[in-house]
C-alpha positions in Angstrom: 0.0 0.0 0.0 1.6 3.2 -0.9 1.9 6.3 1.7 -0.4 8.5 -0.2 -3.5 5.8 0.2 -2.3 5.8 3.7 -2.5 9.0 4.0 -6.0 9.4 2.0 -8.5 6.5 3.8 -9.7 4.1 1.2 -11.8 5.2 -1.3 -15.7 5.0 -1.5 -15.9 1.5 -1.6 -13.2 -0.1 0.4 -11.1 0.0 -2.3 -8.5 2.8 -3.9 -9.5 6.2 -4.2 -12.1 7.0 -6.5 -11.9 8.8 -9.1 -11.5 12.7 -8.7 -9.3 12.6 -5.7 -9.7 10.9 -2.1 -14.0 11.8 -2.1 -14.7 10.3 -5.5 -16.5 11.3 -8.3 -19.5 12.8 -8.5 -21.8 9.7 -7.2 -19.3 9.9 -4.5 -20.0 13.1 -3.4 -23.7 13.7 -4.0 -24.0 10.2 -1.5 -22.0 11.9 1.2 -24.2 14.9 1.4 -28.0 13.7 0.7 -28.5 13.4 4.6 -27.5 17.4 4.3 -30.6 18.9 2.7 -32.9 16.6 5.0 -31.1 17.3 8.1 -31.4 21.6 7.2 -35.2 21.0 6.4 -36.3 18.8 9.9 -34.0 20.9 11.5 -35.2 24.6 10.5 -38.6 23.2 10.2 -39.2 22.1 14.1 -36.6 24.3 16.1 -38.9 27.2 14.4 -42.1 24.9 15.6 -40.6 24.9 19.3 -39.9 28.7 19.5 -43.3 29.7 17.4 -44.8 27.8 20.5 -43.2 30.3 22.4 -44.0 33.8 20.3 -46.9 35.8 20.2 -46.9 34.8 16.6 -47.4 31.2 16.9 -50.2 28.9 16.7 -50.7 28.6 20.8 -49.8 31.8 22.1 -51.7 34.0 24.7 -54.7 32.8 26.5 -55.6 30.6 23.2 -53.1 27.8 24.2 -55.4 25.5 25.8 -58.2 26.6 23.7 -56.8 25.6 20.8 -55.2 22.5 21.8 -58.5 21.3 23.2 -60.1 21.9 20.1 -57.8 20.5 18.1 -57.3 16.7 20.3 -60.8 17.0 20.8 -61.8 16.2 17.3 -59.1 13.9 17.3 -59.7 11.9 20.5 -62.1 9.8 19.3 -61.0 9.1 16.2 -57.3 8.6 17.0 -55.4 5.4 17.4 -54.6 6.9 20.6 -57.3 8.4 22.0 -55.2 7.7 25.6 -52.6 10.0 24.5 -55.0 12.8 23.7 -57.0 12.1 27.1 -53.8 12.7 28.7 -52.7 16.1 26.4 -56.1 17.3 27.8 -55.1 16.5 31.5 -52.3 18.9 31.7 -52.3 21.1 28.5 -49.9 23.8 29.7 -47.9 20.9 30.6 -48.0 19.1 27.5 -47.5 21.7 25.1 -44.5 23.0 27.0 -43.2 19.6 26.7 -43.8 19.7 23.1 -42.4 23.3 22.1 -38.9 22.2 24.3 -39.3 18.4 22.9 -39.1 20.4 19.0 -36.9 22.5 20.2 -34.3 20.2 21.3 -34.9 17.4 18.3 -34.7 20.9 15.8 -31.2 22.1 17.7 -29.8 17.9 17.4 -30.7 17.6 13.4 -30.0 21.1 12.7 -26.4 21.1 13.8 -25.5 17.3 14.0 -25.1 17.5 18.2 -26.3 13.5 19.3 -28.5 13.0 15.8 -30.0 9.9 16.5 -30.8 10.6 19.9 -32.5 13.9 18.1 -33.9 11.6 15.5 -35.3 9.1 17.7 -37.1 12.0 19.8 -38.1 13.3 16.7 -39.7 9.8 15.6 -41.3 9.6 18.6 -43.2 13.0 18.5 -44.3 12.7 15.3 -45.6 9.2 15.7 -47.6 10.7 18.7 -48.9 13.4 16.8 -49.7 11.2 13.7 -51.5 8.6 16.4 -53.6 11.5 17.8 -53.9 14.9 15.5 -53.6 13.7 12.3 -54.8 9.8 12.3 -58.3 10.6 11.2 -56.6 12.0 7.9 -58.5 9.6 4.7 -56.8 8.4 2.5 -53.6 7.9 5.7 -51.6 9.7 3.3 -53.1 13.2 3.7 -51.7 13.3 7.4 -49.2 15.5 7.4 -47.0 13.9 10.3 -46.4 10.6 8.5 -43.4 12.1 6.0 -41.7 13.6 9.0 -41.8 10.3 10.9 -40.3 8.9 7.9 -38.2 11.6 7.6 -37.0 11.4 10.9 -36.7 7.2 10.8 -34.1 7.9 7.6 -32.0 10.1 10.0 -31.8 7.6 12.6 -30.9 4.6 10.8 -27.7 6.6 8.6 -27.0 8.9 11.1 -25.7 13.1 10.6 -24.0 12.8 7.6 -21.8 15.8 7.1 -20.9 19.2 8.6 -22.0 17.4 12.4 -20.8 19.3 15.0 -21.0 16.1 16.7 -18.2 14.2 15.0 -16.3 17.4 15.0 -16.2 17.4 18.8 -15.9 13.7 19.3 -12.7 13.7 16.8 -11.3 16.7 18.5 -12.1 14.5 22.1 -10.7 11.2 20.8 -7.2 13.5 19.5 -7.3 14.9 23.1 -7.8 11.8 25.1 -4.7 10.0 22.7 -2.3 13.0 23.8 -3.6 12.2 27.6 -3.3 8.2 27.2 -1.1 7.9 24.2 
């Protein structure tokens, strides 16, 4: 093996370096960055959801918070696969939408800049399955509800993982280079 493949990493597939220099060709790159565009669009989309929660702008602002969150799981509860989950929104909905606005705020924060992205992705799996169980489950045909995508979305991000520019793998790199001058 020469010092310049060394030096490099293998290439896309194991192998030598592609084609193009040590990322490959085209192919090569546009497969390293297709997590990019869904990780700025889940990201954007709910940390703006949490902190519209939060505004006098957003949907459950003011005095209408409860109002409108009653109204809303009240259609749904009996028409939702779980109607439990709505019963229990209803119980405490300061409470719940709180949990919510911080819940989107956090998962938006984790995707948007790559900090513990399956952890974010797995939170933001789990809301949107809630939401697609309660809110939107009456939705005919299924694929009207608007949650369902995201939950996909989401379940993409958790099985591959950040993908590039993660602030994640920055830090752990930076922490792994650290701990080898410690222990090394």
């Amino acid at each position: 093996m020469s010092v310049t493949h060394q030096l490099r990493g293998p290439g896309p597939r194991g192998g030598l370096p592609g084609p193009g220099g040590p990322g490959g060709g085209p192919r090569e790159t546009a497969a390293r960055y297709a997590l990019l565009p869904l990780r700025l669009f889940l990201g954007l989309t709910f940390l703006y959801a949490g902190i519209d929660k939060y505004t006098d702008a957003g949907p459950f602002s003011g005095a209408m918070s409860t109002d409108a969150m009653e109204r809303m799981l009240s259609f749904s509860r009996e028409d939702a696969a779980a109607g439990w989950l709505a019963d229990l929104a209803l119980d405490r909905p300061g409470l719940f939408l709180d949990g919510v606005a911080v819940a989107e705020i956090a998962v938006g924060a984790g995707v948007l800049f790559g900090l513990l992205t399956r952890v974010a992705a797995a939170g933001g799996v789990l809301l949107t399955l809630s939401f697609w169980l309660t809110v939107t489950w009456p939705s005919d045909p299924y694929y009207f509800g608007q949650d369902l995508p995201y939950l996909f979305c989401f379940l993409t991000l958790l099985l591959a993982g950040p993908g590039p520019f993660a602030l994640g793998r920055q830090l752990s790199a930076r922490q792994g280079r650290r701990n080898g001058r410690l222990f090394g």
